[in-house]
N, C-alpha and C positions, 0 to 999 in steps of 0.2 A: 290261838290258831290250832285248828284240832285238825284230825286229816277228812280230807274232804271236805274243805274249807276253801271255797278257790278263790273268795276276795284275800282272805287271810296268806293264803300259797303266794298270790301275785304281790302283794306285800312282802313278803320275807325274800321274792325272789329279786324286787327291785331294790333292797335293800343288801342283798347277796352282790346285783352287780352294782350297785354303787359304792361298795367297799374294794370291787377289785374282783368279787369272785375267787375263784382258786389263785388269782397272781397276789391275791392277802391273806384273807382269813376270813373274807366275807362268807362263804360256803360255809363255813364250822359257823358261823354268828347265826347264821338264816335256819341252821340245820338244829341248832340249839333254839330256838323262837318256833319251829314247826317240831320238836317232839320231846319239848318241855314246856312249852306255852308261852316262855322265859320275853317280857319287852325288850327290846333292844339294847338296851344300856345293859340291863342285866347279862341279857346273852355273852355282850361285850366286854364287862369285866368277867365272866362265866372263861369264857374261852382263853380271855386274856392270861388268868390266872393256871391255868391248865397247862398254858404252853411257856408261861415263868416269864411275859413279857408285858408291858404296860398297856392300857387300852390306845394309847397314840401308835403304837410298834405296829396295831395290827391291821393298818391302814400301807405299811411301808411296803412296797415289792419285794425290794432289795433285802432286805432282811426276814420277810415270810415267805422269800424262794429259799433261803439257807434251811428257818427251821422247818418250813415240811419237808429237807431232802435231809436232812437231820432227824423226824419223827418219822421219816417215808410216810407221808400224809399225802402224796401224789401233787403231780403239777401240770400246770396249762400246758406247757410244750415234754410230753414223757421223753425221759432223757434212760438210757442204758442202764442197767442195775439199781434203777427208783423204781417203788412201789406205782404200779395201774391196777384199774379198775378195782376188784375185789381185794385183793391185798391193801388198796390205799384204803376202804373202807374200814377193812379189820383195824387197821391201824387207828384209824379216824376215831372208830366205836374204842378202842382200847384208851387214848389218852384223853380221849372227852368222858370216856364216864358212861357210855350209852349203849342203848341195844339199836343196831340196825338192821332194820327188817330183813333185808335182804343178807344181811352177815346172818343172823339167826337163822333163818331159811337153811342158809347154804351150810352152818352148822350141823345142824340137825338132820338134812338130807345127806350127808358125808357120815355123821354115827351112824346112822341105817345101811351102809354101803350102797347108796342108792343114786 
């Protein structure tokens, strides 16, 4: 799934919300499948292992609202002192291992004072 792939995007994204989306880990699975190529299963030990927890945890609510407010990986309902928007990114990109476009962007336009 490369970018500008839009059967491949609707793919990773029906599989983003059938994992739960951001109330799991679905979003880090779809987001690892759209900018490593990575199948499913891979993505899903890929992330599983990232975040120290087995590939069944990252299906669980309950325990993937702890550890995004634990990595500030941001969450479905933003709650006071968790990481949103560009913050939950930085972070996102820091414990997956990844560049995100928009985190790079906003890097590089911030070293330019721009």
């Amino acid at each position: 799934m490369g970018v500008g792939d839009p059967p491949g995007m609707a793919i990773a994204h029906s599989t983003a919300s059938g994992m739960g989306g951001m109330r799991t880990a679905g979003d880090l699975v779809a987001r690892m499948q759209m900018t490593r190529g990575m199948k499913i299963g891979e993505s899903k030990e890929y992330v599983a292992g990232k975040l120290g927890v087995s590939v069944m945890d990252l299906v669980d609510p309950v325990l993937m609202t702890e550890i995004r407010q634990d990595l500030n990986l941001g969450l479905t309902t933003p709650l006071p002192n968790y990481a949103k928007g560009m913050e939950a990114k930085f972070n996102i990109a820091d414990v997956l291992g990844i560049e995100i476009n928009s985190v790079a962007k906003f890097k590089e336009r911030t070293k330019h004072g721009g």
